[in-house]
N, C-alpha and C positions, 0 to 999 in steps of 0.2 A: 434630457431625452435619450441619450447615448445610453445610459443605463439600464431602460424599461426592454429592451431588445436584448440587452447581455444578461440581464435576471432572465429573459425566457429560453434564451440558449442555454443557460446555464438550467435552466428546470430540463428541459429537453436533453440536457445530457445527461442527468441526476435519472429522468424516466427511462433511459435509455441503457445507463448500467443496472438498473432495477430489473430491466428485462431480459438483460443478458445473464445476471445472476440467476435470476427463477428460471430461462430457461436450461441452463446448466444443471441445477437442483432439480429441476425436473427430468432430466434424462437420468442424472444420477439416483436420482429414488425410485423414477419408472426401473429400471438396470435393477439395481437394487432389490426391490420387491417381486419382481420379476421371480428375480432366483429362487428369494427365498419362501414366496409362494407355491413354486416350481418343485422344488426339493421336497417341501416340505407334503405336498400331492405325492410327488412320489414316493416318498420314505412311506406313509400312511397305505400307500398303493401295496407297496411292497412289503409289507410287518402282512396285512391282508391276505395275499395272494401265496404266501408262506404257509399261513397256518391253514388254506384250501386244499393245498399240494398236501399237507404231511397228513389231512381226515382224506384224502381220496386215497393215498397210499393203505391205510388203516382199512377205508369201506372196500376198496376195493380186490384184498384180500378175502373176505365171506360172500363178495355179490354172485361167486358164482354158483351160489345152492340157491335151492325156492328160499324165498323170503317172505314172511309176512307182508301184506298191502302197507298198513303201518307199522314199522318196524323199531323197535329201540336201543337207545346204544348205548350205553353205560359209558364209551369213552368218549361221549362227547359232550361236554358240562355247560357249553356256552350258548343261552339260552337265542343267540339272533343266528344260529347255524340249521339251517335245514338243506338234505339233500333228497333228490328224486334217482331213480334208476328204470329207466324205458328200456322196452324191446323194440326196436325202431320201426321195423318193416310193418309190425302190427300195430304201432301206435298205441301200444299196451302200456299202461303202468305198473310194473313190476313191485315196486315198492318207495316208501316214500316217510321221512324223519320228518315230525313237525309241519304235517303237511300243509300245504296254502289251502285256500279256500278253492273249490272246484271250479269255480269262473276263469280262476286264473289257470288253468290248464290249460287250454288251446294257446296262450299266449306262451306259457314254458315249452311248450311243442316248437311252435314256431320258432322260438329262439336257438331250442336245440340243432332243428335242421340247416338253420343260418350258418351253426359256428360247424354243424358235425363233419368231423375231418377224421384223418387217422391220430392227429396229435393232441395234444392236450390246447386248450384256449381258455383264454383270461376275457373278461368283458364286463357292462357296467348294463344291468334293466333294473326300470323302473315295475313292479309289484304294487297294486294298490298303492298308487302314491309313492310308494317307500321304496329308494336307492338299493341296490342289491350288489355284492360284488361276485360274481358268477365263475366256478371251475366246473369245465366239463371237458369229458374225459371219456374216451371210445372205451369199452370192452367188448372181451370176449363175446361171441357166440348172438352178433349183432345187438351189443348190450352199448347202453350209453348213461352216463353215471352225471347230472347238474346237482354240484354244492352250491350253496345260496349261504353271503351273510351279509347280514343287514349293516349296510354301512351311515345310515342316516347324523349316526349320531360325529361317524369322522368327517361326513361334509357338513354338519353344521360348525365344526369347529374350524374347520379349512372354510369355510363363507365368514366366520368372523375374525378370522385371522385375514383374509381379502379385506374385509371391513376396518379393521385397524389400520390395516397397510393403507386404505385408502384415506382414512380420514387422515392418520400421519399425515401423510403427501400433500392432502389439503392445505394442513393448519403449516405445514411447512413449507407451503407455498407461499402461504400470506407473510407467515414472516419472512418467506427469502423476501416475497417484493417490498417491506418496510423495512427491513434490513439493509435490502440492494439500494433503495432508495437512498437510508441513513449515509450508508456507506458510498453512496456517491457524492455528498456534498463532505466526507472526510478524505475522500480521491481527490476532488477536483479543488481542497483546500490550497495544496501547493501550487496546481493551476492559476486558481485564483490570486493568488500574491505575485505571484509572478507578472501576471496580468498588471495589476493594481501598481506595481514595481515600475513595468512598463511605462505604462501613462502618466506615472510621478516623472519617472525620470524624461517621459517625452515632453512632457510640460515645462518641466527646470531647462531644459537644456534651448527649447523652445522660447521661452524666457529671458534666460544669458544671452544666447544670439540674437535676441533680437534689437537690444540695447547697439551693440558694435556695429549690427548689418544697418541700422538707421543712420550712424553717425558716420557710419561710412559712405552710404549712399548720399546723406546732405551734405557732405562737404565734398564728394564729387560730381554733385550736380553743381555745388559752386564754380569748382574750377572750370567746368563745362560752358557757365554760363562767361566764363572768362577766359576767352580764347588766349587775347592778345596780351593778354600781362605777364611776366616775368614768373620764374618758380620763384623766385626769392619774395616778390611781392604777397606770394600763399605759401607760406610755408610753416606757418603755425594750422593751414588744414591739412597737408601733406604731413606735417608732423599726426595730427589727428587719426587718420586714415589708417598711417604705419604703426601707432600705438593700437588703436584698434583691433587690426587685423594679427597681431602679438599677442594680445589678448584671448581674440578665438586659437589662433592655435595652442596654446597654452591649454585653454579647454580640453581642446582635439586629443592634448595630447595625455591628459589628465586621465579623461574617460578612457581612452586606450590603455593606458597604464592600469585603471581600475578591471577593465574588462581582461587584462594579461595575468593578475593578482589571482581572476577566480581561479585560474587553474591551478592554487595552490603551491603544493611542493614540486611539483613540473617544472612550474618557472622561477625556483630557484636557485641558485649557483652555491651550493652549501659546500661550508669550511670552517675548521675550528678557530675559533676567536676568542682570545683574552679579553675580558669585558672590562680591563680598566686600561690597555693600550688601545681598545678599540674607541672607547668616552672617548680619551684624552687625545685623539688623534681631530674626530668627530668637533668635540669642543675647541680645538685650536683653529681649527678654520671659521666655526660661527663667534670666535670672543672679540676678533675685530668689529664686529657689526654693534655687536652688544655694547660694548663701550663707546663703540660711537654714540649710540644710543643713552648712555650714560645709564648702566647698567654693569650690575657684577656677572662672572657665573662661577658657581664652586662645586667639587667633584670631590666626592665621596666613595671610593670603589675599593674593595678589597682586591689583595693581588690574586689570590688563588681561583678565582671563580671565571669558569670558561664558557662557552655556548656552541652547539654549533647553527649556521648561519650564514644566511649569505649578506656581504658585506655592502654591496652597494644598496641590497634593499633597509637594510636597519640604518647604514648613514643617513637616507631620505628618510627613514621616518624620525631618528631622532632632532634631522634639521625641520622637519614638520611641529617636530613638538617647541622647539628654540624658534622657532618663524611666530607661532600661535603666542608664544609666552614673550616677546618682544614687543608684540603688535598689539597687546592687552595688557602691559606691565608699565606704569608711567615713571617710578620708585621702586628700588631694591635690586632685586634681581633674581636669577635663576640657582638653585641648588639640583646637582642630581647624585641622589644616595642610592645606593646598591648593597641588599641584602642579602643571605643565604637562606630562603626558605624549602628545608626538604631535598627536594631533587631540582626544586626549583631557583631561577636567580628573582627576586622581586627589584625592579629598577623604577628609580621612584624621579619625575622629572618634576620639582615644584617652584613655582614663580610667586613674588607677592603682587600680583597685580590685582585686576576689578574684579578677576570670579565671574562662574554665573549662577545663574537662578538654576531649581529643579530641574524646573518645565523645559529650560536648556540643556543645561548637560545630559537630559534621557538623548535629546536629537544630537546632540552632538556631532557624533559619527556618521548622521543620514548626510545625502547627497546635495550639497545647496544650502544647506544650515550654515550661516553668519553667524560670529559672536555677539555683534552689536546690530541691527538691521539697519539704524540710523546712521551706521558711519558710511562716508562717502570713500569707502576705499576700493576703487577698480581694479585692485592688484591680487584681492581678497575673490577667490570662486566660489568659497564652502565645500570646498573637496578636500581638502589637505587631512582631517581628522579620519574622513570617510578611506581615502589612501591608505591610511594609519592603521585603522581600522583591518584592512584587506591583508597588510604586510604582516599583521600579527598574525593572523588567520591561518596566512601561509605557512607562519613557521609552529602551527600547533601551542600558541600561548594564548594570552585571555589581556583582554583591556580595561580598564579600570579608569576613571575619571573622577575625581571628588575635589569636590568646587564650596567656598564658603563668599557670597557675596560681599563685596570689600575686604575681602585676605588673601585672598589666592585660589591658585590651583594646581592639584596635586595626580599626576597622568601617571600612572603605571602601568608597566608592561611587565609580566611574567612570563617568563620563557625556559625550557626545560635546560638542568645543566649537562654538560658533558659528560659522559659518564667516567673518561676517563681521571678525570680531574676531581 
């Protein structure tokens, strides 16, 4: 049931960076389009209002002799240009290029008086429907001079260039929010493991402790129930209790140590190490255990090949790897060979013990993984590999495990050489 509530958190997060995507994509293409709708008005504005100025400069050179009503002008070739020129006070048309239709007069009147100043003015009328981009310009001797040119054809192309801009923005709307969406469930991936990480490991650790917190609580409800007796008469449950509670901290101390690992190279004390004084040091402390066990161990190390490293974390892990291959090795013994691969040292630690299956050695390394689930060994956490694991990590090498059911198995750890050496 804990899940149906964390699937919709997690959808509600997924909708919620989809919406912070598109709205970001939306400011940035509103922004965007803006401009270049913007500029692009105006460039078209101004190519315009260029070629008005340089025919008023040109008319406005002969406007001051009589002029024909309709007049013609040899320099002016572009068929959407028409200009008028008014006497103001009388409301007179003077003369007029490509004239409008006479309906439209009182409306060119009224616009001239609108703009008439002493300077020149730029403006935008509408003519029978049709966009006009307008220069008008005082003359002499209360003369006033309106160029006319049809700009229809630069706002339909500025209306479909708004038009593209706009459908852009749409369809790239839709995809930011299938996008934002996709892209939230590939964000909140590593979330999600984490998560998932969490609850494994609050369940395992939940688990372990709960074995010790039991047997510890029933054997001091015993003593409890037995006020008057002697310790020595309980002292196979005081022994109990004290193994126990050795046990959890052990735990305590495991997890701590895993959780000081993730910090990598932080928490290590690095130093250069001879990797065959550093075995053979390693191996003289765990060869008493081993033969007590009745069990060999032999070393294989070239002299030249160095590392660096910090020394107390690769001693625990190599006595991690001698703990695992003891405690799974009934006959033979332990070998560890050491290679020159590259820039790399390959160190190979191999046992002839039970092996394990596939489906085992992928988990290996996880937190809580057992070799055998049926052996009754309390001494056993399923963390030693996982340790193992973290130590390598730390010093930027790689872990390797190859396992043949009833042969052995073969743990490598590769680790970068010294450069001096």
């Amino acid at each position: 049931m804990r899940g149906i509530p964390e699937e919709h958190d997690i959808i509600r997060q997924r909708v919620r960076l989809a919406l912070i995507n598109m709205a970001v994509l939306v400011m940035i293409w509103t922004a965007l389009a803006s401009f270049v709708y913007s500029m692009e008005t105006r460039q078209t504005i101004h190519v315009v209002d260029v070629e008005l100025s340089q025919l008023a400069t040109q008319i406005g050179k002969h406007a001051q002799v009589p002029l024909p009503l309709e007049t013609a002008d040899r320099n002016i070739t572009n068929p959407d240009i028409h200009y008028v020129i008014w006497e103001v006070p009388q409301h007179r048309l003077v003369a007029t290029f490509q004239p409008f239709p006479a309906h439209t007069l009182p409306y060119l009147y009224r616009n001239l008086r609108l703009h008439l100043t002493n300077a020149s003015s730029y403006y935008t009328a509408e003519i029978g429907h049709v966009p006009y981009r307008v220069f008008q310009q005082a003359l002499p001797h209360q003369r006033a001079l309106q160029i006319f040119e049809n700009v229809q054809d630069d706002q339909s192309r500025l209306s479909r260039l708004l038009s593209l801009l706009a459908w852009g923005g749409a369809i790239g709307l839709g995809l930011s929010v299938l996008g934002g969406f996709l892209l939230g469930l590939w964000t909140l991936k590593p979330i999600l493991q984490v998560r998932r990480r969490e609850r494994e490991l609050l369940s395992d650790v939940s688990h372990e402790l709960r074995t010790p917190l039991a047997a510890m609580t029933t054997h001091a409800e015993l003593l409890i129930r037995h006020p008057a007796d002697s310790i020595e008469d309980h002292l196979n449950w005081i022994e109990t209790i004290y193994s126990e509670s050795q046990r959890m901290s052990r735990l305590v101390r495991n997890l701590l140590e895993m959780a000081y690992l993730e910090e990598g190279w932080r928490s290590l004390n690095l130093t250069h190490l001879s990797l065959k004084e550093f075995l053979d040091s390693v191996a003289a402390v765990y060869l008493p255990v081993l033969e007590e066990s009745g069990l060999t161990l032999t070393l294989e190390v070239p002299d030249d090949l160095a590392v660096i490293g910090d020394p107390m974390k690769l001693r625990q892990l190599f006595l991690i790897f001698f703990d695992n291959a003891r405690k799974h090795t009934l006959h033979g013994g332990i070998t560890i060979q050491v290679f020159r691969h590259g820039n790399h040292a390959k160190i190979h630690v191999k046992d002839t013990g039970e092996g394990m299956s596939d489906a085992l050695r992928r988990r290996a390394t996880e937190r809580f993984v057992r070799g055998d689930p049926t052996r009754q060994d309390s001494s056993s956490q399923g963390l030693g590999l996982a340790i193992a694991k973290k130590i390598v990590a730390a010093h930027h090498g790689r872990l390797q495990i190859k396992s043949i059911p009833g042969v052995g198995t073969d743990v490598i750890v590769v680790l970068r050489l010294h450069r001096g050496r």
